[in-house]
C-alpha positions in Angstrom: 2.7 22.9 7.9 1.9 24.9 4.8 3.5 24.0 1.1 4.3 26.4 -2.2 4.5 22.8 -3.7 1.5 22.2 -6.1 -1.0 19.4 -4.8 -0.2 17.7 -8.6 3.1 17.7 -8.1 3.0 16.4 -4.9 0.9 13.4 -5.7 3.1 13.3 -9.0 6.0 13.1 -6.4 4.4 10.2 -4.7 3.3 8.1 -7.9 6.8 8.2 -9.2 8.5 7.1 -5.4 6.3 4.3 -5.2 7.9 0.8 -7.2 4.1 -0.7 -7.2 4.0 1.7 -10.7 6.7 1.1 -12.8 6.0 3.7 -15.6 5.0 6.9 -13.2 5.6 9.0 -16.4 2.3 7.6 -18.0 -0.1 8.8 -15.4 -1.2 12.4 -15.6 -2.6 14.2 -12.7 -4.7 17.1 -12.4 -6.3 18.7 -9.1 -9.3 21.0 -9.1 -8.8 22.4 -5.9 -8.8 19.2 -3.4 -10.0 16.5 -5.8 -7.4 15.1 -8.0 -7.9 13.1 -11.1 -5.8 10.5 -12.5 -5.6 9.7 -16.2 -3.3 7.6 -18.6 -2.7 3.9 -18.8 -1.2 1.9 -16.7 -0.5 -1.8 -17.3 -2.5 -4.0 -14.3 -5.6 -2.8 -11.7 -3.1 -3.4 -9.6 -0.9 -0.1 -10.7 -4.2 1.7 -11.3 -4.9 0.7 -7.3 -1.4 1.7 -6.4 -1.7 5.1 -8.2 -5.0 6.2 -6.5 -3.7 5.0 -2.8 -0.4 7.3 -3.8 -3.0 10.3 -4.5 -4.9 9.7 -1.6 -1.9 9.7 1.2 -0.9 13.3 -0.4 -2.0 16.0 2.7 -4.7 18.2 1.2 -6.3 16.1 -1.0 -9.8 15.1 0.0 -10.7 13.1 -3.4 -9.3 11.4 -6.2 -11.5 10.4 -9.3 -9.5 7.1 -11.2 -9.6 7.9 -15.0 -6.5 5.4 -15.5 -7.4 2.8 -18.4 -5.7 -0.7 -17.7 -3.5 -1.7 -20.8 -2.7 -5.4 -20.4 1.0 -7.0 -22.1 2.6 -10.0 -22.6 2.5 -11.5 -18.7 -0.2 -9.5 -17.3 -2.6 -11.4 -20.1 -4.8 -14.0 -18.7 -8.1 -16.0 -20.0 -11.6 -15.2 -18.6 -12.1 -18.9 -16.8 -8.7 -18.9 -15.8 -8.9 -15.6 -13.7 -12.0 -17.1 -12.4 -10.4 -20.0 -11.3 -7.3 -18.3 -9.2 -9.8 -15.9 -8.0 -12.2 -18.5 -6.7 -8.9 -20.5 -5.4 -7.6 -17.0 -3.3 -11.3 -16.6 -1.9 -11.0 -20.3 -0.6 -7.8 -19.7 1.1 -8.8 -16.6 2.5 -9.3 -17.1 6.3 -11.5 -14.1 6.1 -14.4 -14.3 3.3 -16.5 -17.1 4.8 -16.6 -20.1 2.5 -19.2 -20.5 -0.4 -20.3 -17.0 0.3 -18.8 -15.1 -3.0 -19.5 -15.7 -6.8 -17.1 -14.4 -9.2 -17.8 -13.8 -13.0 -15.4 -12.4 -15.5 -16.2 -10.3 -18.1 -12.9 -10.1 -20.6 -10.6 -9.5 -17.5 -13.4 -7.5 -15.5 -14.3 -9.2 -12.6 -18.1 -8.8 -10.9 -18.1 -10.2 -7.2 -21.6 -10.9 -5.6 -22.8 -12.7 -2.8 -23.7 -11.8 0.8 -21.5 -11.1 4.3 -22.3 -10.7 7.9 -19.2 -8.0 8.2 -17.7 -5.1 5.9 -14.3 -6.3 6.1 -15.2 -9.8 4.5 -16.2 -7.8 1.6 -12.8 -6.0 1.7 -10.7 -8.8 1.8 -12.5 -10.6 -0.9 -11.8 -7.5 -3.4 -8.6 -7.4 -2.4 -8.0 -11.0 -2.8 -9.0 -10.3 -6.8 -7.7 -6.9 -7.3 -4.1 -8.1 -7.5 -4.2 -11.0 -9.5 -2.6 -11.4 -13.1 -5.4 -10.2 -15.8 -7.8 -8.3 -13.8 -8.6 -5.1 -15.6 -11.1 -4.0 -13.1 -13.5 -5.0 -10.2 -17.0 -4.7 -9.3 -17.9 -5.2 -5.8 -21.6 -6.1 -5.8 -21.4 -8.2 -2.4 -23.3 -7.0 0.5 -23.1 -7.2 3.8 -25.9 -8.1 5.9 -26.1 -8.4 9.3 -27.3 -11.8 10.8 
């Protein structure tokens, strides 16, 4: 089924129906064609996550490049070590990222994850498990998988 509705505003549409980004009006979107880009400020990697899964679920758009800058306030603030510390504690309780198998290091809220897994979605989970927490700016996901 064909639209007349822009892709932007369709992804705009999304963004601003989805409770996960509070402020919708403080994320601009623009499409070149099939690839949408997001830009603005939002205030937790968790929003900025939120906003690019929104863009990505819009029908026609085949790629979305994340410009969003992450503007921590008042609760969203947290200290280096003790990000590293509730991450380390959500990668222990994590039934799926095998134990003693991820190192995390933060970088003024940005968190690096390396280490080595037999299976892709080890790796997943063990982003995810950081992505959301309180203070986390951004991730890099340097762990690889390697197959025993």
């Amino acid at each position: 089924m064909s639209t007349n509705i822009p892709l932007d505003d369709q992804v705009i549409s999304c963004i601003a129906l989805d409770p996960r980004v509070p402020r919708p009006v403080e994320v601009a979107v623009a499409d070149n064609g099939s690839m949408i880009t997001l830009r603005g400020t939002v205030e937790s990697f968790a929003q900025r996550r939120a906003a690019e899964q929104d863009a990505k679920k819009v029908s026609g758009v085949e790629a979305v490049k994340n410009d969003l800058k992450v503007n921590l306030l008042g609760a969203w603030k947290r200290g280096d070590d003790e990000i590293r510390g509730i991450a380390l504690q959500s990668l222990v309780w994590d039934a799926e990222v095998p134990p003693d198998t991820v190192n995390v290091r933060v970088e003024e809220g940005w968190v690096t994850l390396k280490g080595k897994v037999e299976y892709q979605f080890e790796s997943d989970a063990a982003f995810d498990d950081v992505a959301n927490l309180y203070g986390v700016v951004g991730v890099t996901n340097d762990i690889k998988v390697v197959t025993p």
